[in-house]
C-alpha positions as CSV (number, residue, x, y, z in Angstrom):
1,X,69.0,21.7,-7.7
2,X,68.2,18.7,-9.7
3,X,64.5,19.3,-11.6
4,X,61.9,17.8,-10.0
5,X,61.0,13.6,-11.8
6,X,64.2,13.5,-13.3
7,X,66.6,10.4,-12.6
8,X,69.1,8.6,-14.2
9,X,67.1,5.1,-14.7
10,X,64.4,6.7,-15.6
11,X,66.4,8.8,-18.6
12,X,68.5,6.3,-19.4
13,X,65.6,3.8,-19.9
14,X,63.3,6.4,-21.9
15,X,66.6,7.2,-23.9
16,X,67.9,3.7,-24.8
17,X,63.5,2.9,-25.7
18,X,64.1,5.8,-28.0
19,X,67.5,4.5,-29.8
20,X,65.8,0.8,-30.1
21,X,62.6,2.1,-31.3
22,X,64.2,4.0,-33.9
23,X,66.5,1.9,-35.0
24,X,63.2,-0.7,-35.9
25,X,60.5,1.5,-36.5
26,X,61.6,4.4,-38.8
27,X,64.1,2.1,-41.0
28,X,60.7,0.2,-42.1
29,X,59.4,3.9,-43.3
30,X,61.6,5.6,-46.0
31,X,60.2,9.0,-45.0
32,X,62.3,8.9,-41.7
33,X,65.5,8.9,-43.2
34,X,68.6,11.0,-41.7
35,X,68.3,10.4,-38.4
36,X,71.6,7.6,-38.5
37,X,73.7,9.8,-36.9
38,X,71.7,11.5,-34.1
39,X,71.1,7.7,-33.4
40,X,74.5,6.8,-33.6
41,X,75.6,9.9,-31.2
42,X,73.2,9.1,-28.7
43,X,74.1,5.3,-27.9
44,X,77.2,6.6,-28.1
45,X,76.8,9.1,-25.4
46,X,74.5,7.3,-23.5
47,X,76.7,6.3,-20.4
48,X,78.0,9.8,-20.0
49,X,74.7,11.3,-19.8
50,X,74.5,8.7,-17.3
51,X,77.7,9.5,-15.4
52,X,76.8,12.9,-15.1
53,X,73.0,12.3,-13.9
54,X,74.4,9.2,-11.2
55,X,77.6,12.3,-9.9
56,X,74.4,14.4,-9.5
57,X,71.8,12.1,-7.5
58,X,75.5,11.3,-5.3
59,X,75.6,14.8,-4.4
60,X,71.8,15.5,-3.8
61,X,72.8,16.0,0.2
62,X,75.2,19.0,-0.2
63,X,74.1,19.7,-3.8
64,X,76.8,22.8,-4.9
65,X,74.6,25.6,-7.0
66,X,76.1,25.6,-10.4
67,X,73.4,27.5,-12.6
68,X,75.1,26.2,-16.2
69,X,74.6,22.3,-14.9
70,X,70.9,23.4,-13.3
71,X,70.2,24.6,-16.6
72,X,71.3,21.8,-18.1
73,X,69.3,19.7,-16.3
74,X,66.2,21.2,-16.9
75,X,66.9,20.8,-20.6
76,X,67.5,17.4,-20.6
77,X,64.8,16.6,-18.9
78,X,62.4,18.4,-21.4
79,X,64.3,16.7,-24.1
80,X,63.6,13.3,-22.3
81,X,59.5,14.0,-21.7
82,X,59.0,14.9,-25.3
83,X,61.2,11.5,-26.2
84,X,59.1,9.8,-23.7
85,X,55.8,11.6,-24.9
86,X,56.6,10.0,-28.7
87,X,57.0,6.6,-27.6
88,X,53.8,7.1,-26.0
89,X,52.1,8.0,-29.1
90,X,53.2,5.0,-30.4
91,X,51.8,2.8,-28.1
92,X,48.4,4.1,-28.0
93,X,48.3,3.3,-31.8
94,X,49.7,0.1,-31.2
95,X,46.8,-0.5,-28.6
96,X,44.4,1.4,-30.5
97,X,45.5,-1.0,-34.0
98,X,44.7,-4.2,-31.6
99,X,41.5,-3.3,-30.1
100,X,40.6,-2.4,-33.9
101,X,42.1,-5.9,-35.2
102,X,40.2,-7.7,-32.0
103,X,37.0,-6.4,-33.1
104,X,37.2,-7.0,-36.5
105,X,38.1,-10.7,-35.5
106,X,34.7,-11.0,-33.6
107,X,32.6,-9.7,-36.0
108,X,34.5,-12.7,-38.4
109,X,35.5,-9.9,-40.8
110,X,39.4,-10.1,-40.3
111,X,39.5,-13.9,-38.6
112,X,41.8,-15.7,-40.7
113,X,44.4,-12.9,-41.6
114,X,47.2,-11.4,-39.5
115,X,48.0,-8.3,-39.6
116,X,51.1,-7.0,-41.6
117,X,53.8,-4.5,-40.4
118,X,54.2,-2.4,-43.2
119,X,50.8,-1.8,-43.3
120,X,50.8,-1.0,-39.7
121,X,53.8,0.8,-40.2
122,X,52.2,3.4,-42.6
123,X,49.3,3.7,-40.1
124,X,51.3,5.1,-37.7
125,X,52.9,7.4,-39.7
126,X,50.2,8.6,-41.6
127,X,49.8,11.9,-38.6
128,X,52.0,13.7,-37.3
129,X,53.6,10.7,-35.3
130,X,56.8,10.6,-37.4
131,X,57.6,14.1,-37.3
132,X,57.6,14.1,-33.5
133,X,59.4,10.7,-33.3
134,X,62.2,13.0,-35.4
135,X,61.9,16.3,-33.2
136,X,62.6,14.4,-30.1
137,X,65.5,12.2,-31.5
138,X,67.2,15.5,-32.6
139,X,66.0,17.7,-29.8
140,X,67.8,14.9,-27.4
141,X,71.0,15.0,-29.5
142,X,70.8,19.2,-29.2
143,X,71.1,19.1,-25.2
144,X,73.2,15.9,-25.0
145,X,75.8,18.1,-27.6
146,X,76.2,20.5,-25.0
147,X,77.2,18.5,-21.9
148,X,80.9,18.2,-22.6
149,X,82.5,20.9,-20.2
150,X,79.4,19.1,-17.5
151,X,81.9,16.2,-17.7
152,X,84.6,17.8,-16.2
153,X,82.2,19.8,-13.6
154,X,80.6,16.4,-12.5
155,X,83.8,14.8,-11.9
156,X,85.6,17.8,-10.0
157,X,82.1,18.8,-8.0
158,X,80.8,14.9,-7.2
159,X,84.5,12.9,-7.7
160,X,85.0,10.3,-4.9
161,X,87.3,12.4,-3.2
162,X,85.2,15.2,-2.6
163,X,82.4,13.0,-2.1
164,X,84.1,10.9,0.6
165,X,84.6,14.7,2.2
166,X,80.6,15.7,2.2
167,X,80.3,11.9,3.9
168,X,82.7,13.0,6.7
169,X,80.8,16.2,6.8
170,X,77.6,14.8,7.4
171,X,79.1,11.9,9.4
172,X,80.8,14.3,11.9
173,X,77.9,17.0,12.3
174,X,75.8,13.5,13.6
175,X,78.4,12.7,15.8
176,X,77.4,11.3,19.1
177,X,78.6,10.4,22.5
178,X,77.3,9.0,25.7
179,X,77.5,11.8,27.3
180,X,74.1,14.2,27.8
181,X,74.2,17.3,26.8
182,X,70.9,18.3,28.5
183,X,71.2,19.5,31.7
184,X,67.4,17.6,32.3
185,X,65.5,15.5,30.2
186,X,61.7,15.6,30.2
187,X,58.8,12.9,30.1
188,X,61.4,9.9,29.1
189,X,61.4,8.3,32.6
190,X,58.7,5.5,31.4
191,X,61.0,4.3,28.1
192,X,64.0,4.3,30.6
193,X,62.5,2.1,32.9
194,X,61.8,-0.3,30.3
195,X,64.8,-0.5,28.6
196,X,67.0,-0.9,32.0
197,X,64.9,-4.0,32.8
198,X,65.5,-5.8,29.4
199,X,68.6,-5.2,29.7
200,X,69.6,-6.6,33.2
201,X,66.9,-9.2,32.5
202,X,69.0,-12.9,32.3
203,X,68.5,-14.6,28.7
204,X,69.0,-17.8,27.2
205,X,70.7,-17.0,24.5
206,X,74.5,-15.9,24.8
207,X,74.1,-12.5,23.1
208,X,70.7,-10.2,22.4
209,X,69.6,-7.0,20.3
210,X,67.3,-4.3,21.1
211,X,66.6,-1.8,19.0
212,X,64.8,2.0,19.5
213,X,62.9,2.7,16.7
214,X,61.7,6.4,15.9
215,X,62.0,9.2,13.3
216,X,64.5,12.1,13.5
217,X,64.0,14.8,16.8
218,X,61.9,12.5,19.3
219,X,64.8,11.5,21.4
220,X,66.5,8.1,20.3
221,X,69.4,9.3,21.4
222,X,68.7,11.3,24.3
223,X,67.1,8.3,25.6
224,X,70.3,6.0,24.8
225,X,72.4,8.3,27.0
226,X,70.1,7.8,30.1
227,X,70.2,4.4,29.5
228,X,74.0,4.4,29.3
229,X,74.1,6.2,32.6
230,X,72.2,4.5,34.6
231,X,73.2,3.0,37.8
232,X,71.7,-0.3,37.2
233,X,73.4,-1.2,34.0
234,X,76.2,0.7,35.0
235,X,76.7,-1.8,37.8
236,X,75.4,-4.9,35.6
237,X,77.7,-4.4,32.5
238,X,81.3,-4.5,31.9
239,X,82.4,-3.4,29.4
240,X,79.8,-0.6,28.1
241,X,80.6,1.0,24.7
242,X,79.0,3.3,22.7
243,X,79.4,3.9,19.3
244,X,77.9,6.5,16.5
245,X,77.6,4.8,13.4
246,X,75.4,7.2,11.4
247,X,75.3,6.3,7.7
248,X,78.8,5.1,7.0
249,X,78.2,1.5,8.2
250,X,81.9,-0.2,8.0
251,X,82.6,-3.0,10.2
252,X,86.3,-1.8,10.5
253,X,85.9,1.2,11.6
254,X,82.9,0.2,13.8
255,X,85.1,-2.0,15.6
256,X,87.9,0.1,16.4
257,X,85.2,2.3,17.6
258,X,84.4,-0.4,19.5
259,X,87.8,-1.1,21.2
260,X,88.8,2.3,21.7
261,X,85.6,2.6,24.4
262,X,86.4,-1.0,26.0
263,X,89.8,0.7,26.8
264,X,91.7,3.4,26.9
265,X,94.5,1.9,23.9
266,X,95.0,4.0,20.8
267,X,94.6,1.9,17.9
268,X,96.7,2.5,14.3
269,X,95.4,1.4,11.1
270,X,95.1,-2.1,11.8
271,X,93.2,-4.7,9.4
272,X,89.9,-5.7,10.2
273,X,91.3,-9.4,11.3
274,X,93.5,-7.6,13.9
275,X,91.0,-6.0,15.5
276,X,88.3,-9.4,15.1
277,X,91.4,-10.8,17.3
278,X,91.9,-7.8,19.7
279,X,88.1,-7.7,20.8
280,X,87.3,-11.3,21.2
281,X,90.0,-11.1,23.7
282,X,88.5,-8.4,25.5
283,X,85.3,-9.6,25.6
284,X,85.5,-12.9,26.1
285,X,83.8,-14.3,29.2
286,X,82.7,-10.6,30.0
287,X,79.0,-9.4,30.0
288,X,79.4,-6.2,27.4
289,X,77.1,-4.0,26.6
290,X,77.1,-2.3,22.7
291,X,75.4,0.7,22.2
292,X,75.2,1.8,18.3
293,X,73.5,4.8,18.0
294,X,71.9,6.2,14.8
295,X,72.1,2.8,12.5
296,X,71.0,2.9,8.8
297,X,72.6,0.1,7.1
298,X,69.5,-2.7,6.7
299,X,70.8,-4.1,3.1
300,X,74.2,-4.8,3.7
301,X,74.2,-8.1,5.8
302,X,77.8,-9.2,5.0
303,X,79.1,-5.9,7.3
304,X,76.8,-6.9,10.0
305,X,77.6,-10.1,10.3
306,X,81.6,-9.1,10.0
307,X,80.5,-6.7,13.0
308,X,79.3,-9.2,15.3
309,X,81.7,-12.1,15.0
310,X,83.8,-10.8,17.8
311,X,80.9,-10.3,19.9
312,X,79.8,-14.0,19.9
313,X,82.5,-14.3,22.6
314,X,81.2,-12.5,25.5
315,X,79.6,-14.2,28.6
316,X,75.8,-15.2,28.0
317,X,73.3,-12.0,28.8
318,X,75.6,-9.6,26.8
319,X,73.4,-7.2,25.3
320,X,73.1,-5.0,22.3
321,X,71.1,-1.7,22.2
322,X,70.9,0.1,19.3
323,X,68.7,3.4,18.1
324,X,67.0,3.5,14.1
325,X,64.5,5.6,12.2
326,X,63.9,2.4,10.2
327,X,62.6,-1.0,11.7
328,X,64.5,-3.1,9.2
329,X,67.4,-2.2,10.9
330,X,66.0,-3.8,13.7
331,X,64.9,-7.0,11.5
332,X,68.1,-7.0,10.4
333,X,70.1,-6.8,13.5
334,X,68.0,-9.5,14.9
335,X,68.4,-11.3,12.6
336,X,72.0,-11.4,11.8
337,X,71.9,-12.1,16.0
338,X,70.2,-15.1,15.6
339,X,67.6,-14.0,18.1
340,X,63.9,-12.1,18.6
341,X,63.6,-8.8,17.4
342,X,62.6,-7.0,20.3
343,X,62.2,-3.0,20.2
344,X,60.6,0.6,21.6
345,X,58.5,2.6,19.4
346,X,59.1,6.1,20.7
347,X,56.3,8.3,20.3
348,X,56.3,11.7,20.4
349,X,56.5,13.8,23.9
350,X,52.7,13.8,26.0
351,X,51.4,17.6,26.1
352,X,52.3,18.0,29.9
353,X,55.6,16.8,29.3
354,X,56.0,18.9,25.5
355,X,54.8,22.2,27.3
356,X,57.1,22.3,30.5
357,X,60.3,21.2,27.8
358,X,58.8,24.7,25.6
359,X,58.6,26.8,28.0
360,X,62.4,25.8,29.4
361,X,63.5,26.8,26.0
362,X,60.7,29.6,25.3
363,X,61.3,31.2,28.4
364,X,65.1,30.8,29.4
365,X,66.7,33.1,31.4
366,X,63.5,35.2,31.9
367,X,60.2,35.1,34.5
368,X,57.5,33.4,32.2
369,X,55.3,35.7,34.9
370,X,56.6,38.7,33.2
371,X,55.2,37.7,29.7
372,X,51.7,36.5,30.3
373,X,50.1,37.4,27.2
374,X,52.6,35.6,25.1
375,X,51.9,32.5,27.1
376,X,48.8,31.5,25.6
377,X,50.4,31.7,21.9
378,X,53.4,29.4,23.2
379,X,50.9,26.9,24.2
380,X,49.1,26.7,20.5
381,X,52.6,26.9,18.9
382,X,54.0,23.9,21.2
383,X,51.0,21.9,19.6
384,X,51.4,22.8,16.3
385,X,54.8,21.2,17.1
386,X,53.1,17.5,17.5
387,X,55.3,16.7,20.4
388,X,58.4,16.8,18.6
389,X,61.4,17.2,21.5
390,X,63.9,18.7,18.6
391,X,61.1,20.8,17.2
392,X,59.9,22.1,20.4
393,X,63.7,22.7,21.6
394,X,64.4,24.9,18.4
395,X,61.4,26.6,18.3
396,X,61.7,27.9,22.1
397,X,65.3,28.9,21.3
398,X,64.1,31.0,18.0
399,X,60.8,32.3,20.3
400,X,63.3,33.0,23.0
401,X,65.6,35.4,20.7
402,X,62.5,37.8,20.9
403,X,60.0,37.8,23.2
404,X,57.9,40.1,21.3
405,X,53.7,39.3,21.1
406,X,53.2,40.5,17.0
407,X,56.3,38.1,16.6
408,X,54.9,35.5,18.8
409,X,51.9,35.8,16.5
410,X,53.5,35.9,13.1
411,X,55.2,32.7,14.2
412,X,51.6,31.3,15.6
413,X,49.7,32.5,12.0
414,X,52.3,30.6,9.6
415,X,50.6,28.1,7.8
416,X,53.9,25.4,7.6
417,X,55.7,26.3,10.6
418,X,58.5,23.7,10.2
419,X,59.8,25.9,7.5
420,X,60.9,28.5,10.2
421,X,63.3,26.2,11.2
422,X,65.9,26.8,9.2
423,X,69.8,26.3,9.9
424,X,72.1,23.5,10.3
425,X,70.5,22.5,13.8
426,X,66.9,23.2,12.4
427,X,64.5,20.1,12.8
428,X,64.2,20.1,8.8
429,X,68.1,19.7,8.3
430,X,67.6,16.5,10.6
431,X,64.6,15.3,9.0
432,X,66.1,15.3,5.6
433,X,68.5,13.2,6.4
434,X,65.7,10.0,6.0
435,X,64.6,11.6,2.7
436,X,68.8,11.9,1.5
437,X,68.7,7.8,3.0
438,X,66.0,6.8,0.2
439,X,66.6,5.6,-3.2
440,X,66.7,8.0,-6.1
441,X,63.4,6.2,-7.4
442,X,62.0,7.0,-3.9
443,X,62.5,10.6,-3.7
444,X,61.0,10.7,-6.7
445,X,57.6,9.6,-5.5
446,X,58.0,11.9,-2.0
447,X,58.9,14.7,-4.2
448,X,55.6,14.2,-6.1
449,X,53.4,14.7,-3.0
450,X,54.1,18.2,-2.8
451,X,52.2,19.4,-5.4
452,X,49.3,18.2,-3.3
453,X,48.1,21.6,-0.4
454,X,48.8,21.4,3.3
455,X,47.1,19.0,5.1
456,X,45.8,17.1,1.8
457,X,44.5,13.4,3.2
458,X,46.0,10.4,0.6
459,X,44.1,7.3,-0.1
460,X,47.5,4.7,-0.6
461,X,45.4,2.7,-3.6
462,X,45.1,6.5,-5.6
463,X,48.4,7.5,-4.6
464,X,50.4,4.8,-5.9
465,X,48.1,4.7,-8.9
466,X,49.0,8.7,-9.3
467,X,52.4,7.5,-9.1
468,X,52.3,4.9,-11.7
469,X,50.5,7.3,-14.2
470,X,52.9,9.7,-13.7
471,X,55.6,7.7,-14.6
472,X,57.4,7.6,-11.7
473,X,57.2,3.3,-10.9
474,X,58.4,2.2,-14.8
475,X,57.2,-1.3,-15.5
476,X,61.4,-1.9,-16.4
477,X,62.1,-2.0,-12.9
478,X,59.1,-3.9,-11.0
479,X,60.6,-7.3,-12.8
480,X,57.4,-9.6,-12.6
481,X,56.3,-8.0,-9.4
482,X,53.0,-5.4,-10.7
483,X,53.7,-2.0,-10.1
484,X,50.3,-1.6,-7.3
485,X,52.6,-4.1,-5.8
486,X,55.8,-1.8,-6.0
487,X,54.1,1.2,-4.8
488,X,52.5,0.2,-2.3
489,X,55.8,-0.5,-0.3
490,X,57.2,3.3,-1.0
491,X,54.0,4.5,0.6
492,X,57.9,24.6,-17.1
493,X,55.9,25.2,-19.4
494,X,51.4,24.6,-19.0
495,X,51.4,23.6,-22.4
496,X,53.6,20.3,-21.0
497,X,51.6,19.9,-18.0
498,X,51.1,16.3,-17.0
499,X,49.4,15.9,-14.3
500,X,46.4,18.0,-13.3
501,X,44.6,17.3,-10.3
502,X,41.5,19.8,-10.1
503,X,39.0,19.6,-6.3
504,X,36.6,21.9,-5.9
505,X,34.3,21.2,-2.9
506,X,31.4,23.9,-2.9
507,X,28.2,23.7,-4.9
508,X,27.8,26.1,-7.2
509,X,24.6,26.6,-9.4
510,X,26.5,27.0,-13.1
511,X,27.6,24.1,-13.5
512,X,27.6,23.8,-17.2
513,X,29.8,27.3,-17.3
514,X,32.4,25.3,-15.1
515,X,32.0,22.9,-17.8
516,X,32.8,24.9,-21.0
517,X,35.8,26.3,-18.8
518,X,37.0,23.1,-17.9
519,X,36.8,22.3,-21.6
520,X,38.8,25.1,-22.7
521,X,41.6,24.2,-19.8
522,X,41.8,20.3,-20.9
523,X,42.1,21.1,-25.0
524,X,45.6,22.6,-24.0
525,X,46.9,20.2,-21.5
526,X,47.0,17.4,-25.0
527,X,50.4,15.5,-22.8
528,X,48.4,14.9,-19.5
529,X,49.8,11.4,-18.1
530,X,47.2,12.2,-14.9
531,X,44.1,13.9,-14.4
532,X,41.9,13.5,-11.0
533,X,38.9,15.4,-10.6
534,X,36.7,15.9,-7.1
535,X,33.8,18.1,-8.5
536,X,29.9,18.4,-8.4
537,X,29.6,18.3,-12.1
538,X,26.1,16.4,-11.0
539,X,24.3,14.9,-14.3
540,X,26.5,16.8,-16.6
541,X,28.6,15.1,-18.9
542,X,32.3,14.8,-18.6
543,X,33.5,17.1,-21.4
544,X,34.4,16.0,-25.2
545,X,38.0,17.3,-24.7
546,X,39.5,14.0,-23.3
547,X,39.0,12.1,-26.6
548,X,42.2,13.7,-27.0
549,X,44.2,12.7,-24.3
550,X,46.3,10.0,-26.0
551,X,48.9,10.1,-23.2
552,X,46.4,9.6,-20.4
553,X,47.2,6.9,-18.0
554,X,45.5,7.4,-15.0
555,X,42.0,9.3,-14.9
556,X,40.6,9.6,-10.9
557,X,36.6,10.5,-11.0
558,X,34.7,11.6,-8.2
559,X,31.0,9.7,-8.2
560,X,29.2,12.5,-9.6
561,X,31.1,12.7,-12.3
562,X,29.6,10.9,-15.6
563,X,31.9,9.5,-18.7
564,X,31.0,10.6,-21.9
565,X,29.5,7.6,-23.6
566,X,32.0,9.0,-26.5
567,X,35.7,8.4,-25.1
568,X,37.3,6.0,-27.2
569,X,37.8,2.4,-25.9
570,X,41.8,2.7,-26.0
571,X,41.4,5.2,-22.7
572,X,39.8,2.7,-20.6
573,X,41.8,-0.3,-21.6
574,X,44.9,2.1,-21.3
575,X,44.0,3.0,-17.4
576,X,42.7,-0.4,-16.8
577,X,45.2,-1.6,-14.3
């Protein structure tokens, strides 16, 4: 629901640029008067702009359609681009007025004098510069007048109580036990093996962590529950408890959790030291084995290390075994342990393992002999699939609904099959859940890459400069640290397009029409932040139209593609990161 590059640091930063800039810049030019009070009302309205954009990122898993706060929203955020768009323009003068004053100095014409504000003042404002400075401080007090009865729909749709509801939601639809629910599992046998021997394997140290490591639908926890019921560790360990911890990581209630499989007491609502106690005296001098499946807390080491204090207590070769779609929750378990950070990377299914678990799900309750000619298209869907056990279980069931060969072969044509998945046990519900897990800032930048077509192959360096010109890594929050540095860890209207990315592969003979096209496209895009091209424009000249780009910040070139000698020096400094 939220529009797409919108989020409350990134408003609130542009917003509060906008206030200070004001405030400095226009009370040193008389001819921006009358804009005190729009100023005044939005500092003052600031934080609840901010409280209603934080209530909506909190809800972005079970976002609620409300088509009055949607299209507020989109307002907003066209409000905050043109803000953002006349700070630009500021800058680029700015840099434009010191390239000018460093040139001067060289040629000794300007060497000994400094250059005055007023003076630079009235150069700014000598265009049109003022007069969009003004349209986007009052266009911004336009939508933020308008948000009052969003107040009260923020609080009552994304309040804490209803928000500690959606958690139990989500919580309890990821709910696990150590109990299989397939009746056979396929093609895990290997990763079994190796697990059971690490953990009946004597240690030095008192108690040890392994973690599973994997993204959503290959089997983390399929393969935890053969584990658990295994003969050999069933024999080796006492006591064996499995817990699902999912994305509400609280020591408490991990604990209880804890007890309550150890034995077969019901525990009230004791206090965390009460159950610290309880614990250690159930595990002391035994050899336990913890099993926390689906972990996701890696930032919070104060919980972890109120989780294992009870656990130092059990008899040397205790063992912990936990399952993750992130390896710094392995890091951070071993660390926290005090011991090596061992771990399984579980790949996906092999193909003679993938296509027996699709046709037990394809096929069920029916003679795959009987459908012959559909076999053949289950074996090119299965491997469309990548060897994906959750993807290849729902995709059997939904083939198995109708065994029908121009269904088969609809199903077999679509381009993005994962989008047939749909429903609460679909392989995309599961999946999201890592995209709900990321930052606000991070979604951002994984939202960006669909604009890009199926398929499209990323170079890291280009994408995180793509990124960065596109505003989505501000300099406000990378600190010291460059923003290459920043993004290489995270790896509507036309007439505001921003970013244009244009690749056209075949040769064609007329390329100076494609030129005078291209021309005519660029003159209208004048607030492009990004422009990448991958075209055989051979010898010609890139076109006069991005001397007026003043808001370019990132400009990709294939090698065929020549500058014109005529673009102003302010471009390249500007993209010169």
């Amino acid at each position: 629901m939220a529009p797409t590059f919108i989020a409350e640091s990134v408003t609130s930063a542009i917003i509060e640029n906008l206030v200070n800039t004001c405030s400095s810049y226009l009370k040193a030019c008389q001819a921006a008067g009358g804009l005190h009070d729009e100023l005044e009302r939005l500092q003052y309205a600031l934080p609840q702009v901010q409280a209603i954009l934080t209530a909506v990122e909190g809800g972005a898993p079970v976002m609620v359609q409300n088509k009055a706060l949607e299209t507020w929203l989109w307002q907003l955020r066209d409000a905050v681009e043109n803000a953002e768009d006349a700070l630009d323009e500021l800058d680029y003068y700015e840099l434009e007025k010191a390239i000018q004053d460093r040139d001067d100095k060289v040629r000794g014409v300007l060497s000994n004098c400094k250059r005055k504000f007023d003076s630079f003042i009235n150069r700014i404002f000598s265009d049109d510069t003022l007069k969009r400075l003004r349209e986007a401080v009052k266009g911004l007090d336009r939508v933020i007048a308008g948000m009052g009865p969003l107040l009260q729909l923020g609080t009552g749709l994304y309040g804490p109580s209803v928000k500690r509801r959606k958690i139990n939601e989500v919580q309890n639809a990821r709910e696990t036990s150590s109990l299989l629910t397939e009746s056979e599992v396929l093609g895990r046998d290997e990763e079994r093996d190796l697990i059971v021997e690490w953990l009946i394997k004597p240690r030095d140290t008192d108690v040890s962590a392994f973690s599973v490591v994997g993204m959503g639908g290959l089997g983390k926890t399929t393969l935890a529950q053969l584990v658990y019921r295994d003969d050999r560790v069933q024999e080796y360990f006492d006591p064996i408890m499995w817990v699902c911890v999912s994305q509400n990581f609280d020591a408490a209630v991990i604990t209880k959790k804890m007890l309550e499989g150890a034995s077969s007491d019901s525990l009230g609502d004791n206090s965390l030291n009460a159950l610290h106690y309880i614990l250690k005296q159930k595990l002391t001098s035994k050899r336990f084995l913890l099993m926390l499946d689906d972990v996701w807390n890696d930032d919070t080491m104060t919980e972890w290390e109120k989780l294992v204090a009870p656990l130092k207590f059990g008899q040397r070769g205790s063992k912990i075994l936990l399952t993750t779609r992130m390896r710094s929750v392995a890091d951070m378990a071993a660390k926290v342990m005090k011991c090596k950070q061992e771990s399984l990377n579980l790949n996906k299914l092999e193909e003679s393992d993938y296509m027996l678990l699709f046709n037990k799900h394809a096929f069920l309750g029916v003679n795959p002999d009987d459908y012959k000619n559909l076999q053949p298209i289950g074996e090119h869907i299965a491997r469309k699939l990548g060897g994906c056990p959750l993807a290849i279980k729902v995709m059997g069931g939904m083939l198995n609904s109708c065994m029908d060969y121009e269904y088969w072969k609809k199903i077999l044509e679509e381009e993005d099959i994962m989008k047939l998945q749909q429903g609460k046990d679909g392989i995309m519900t599961i999946l999201r859940l890592s995209y709900d897990h990321l930052p606000t800032n991070l979604q951002l930048c994984f939202r960006y890459c669909s604009i890009f077509p199926q398929d499209y192959i990323f170079k890291r360096k280009e994408l995180v400069y793509m990124w960065m010109g596109s505003g989505l890594i501000p300099q406000s929050i990378c600190g010291r640290r460059r923003r290459e540095d920043i993004g290489r860890e995270e790896i509507s209207n036309l007439k505001n397009l921003r970013t244009l990315v244009i690749s056209v592969k075949e040769n064609h003979g007329h390329n100076a029409n494609h030129l005078l096209v291209f021309n005519e496209v660029v003159e209208g895009f004048k607030k492009l932040y990004l422009l990448s091209l991958d075209v055989n424009f051979d010898t010609y000249k890139l076109p006069y139209a991005l001397n007026s780009l003043i808001h370019l910040r990132y400009l990709s070139l294939s090698e065929r593609v020549a500058l014109s000698p005529t673009i102003p020096e302010v471009l390249y400094s500007w993209n010169d990161y």
